[in-house]
N, C-alpha and C positions, 0 to 999 in steps of 0.2 A: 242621620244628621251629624254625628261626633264622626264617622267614619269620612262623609265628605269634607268635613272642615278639616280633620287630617289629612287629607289627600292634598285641600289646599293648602294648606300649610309649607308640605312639603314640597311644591310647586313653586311656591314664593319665593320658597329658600332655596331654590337652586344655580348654583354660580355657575354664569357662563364666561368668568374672565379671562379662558384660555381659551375663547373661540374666536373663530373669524368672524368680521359683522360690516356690515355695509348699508347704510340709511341715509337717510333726506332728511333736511331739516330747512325749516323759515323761522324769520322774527324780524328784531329792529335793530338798528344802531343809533343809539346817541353820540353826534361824532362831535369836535370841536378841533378847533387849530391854535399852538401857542406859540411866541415869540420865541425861537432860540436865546437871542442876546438879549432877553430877560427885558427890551422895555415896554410902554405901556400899549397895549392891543387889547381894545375891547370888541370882543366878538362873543355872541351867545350859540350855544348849543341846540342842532337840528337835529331832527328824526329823517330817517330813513332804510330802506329795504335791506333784508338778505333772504337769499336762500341758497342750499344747492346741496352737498353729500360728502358724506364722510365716510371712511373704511379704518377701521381699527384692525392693524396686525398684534398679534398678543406675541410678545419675546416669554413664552411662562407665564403666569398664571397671576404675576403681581405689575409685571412691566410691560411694556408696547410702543407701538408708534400707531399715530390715527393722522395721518395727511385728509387736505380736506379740499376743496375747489368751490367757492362761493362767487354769488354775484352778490357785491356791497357797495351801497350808498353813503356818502359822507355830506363833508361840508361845513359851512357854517351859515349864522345869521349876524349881519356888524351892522353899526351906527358910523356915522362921522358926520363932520363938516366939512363941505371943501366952497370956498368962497364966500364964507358965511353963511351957506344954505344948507340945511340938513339933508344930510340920505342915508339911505338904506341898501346894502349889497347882500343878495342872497345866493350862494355858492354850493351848487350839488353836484359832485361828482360821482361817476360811476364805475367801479374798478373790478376786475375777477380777482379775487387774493386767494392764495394759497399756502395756508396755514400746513407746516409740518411739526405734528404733536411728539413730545416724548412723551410716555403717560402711567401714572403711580396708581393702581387700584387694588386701597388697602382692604374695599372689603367689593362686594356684589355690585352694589347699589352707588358705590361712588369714585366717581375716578377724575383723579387731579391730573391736568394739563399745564405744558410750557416748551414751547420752540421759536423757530422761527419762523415767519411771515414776508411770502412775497405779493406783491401786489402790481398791477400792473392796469394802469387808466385806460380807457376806454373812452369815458364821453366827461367832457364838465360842461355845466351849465349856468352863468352868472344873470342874475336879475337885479337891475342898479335900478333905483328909485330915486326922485326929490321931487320940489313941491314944483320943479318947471317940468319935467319930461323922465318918460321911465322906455329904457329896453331891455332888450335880451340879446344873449350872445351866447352860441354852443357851438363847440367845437366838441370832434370827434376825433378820435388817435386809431392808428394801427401797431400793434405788437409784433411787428416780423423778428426781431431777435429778443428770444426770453431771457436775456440778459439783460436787456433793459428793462430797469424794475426800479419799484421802491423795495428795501427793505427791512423790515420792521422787528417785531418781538411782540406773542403772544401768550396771554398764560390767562388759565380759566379752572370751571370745573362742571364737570356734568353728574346728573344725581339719574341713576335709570332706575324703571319704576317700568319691569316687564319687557316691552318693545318701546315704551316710551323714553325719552330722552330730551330732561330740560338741562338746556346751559348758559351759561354767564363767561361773559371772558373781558378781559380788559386788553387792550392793544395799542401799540403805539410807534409812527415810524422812527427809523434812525437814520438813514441815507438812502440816498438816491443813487443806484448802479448805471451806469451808460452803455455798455453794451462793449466799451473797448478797453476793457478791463483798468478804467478810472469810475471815481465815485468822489461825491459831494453830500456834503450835509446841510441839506435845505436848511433856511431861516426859519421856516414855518413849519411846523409838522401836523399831522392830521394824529388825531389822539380819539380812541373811542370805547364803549362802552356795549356790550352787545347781548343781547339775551335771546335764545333760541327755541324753540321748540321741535324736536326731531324726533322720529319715528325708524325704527331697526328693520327694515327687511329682511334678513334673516341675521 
């Protein structure tokens, strides 16, 4: 017994921050969208999808890069009036973003993220509601040049725990790239909150 619980022990505690590693992971995003020019927009915070993989290159044994390629859902949920009738607009969009991490791992077990984030729409979905008539409307995008993008800033942190891999990350865009080397900064930005659960292939 004292002999196995040594072994594991010693198994717990072995650091593999100077390996190569490449995993899967899924979870949620709680996204929301805010006003750049700071006035009033009431809109609440929606759930939605992620998954997809990540690969950590280790620079040594404390520093790295971990690029990643997810499918993520955003969005929001808003109230208003328009004509003195109330509604409801619900807005999900669907994006591939690709997070490129710099990454500090001060010990085995925890390693803190922050780079930046491309993103790049796919499909949105809007659902308008009131008390006369409700539709829908989706539109779907192509990406032929990956210069056209959002792009963002993301910072997190992952706790591993063996092959397992839980993370948290906070994200948020800054501008919008066009593809012919101009850029704008939307009025609205999609801002999110994201928690994962990911699994190390090797």
């Amino acid at each position: 017994m004292i002999v196995g619980f040594a072994i594991n022990q010693g198994e717990a505690q072995v650091d593999d921050r100077a390996a190569f590693q490449i995993g899967i992971k899924a979870g949620a995003n709680l996204s929301n969208v805010y006003d750049t020019q700071g006035e009033d927009f009431d809109a609440d915070g929606k759930f939605g999808l992620v998954l997809g993989a990540f690969m950590s290159v280790p620079l040594g044994s404390t520093f790295g890069v971990q690029p990643e390629v997810l499918f993520s859902q955003k969005g929001f949920n808003a109230k208003g009036s328009l004509l003195g009738s109330a509604y409801s607009l619900t807005r999900t969009t669907s994006f591939i973003d690709v997070p490129i991490y710099f990454t500090i791992k001060p010990m085995s077990t925890l390693t803190l993220l922050v780079g930046p984030q491309f993103s790049f729409l796919t499909k949105q979905k809007d659902v308008f509601e009131n008390s006369i008539t409700s539709f829908e409307i989706e539109e779907e995008f192509k990406n032929e040049n990956l210069r056209k993008n959002i792009l963002g800033v993301s910072l997190g942190v992952n706790l591993n725990i063996s092959k397992i891999v839980l993370g948290a990350r906070a994200s948020w865009d800054l501008y919008n790239n066009h593809g012919d080397g101009t850029s704008t900064t939307p009025r609205y930005k999609n801002v999110w909150l994201q928690t994962t659960l990911g699994f190390r292939l090797f």
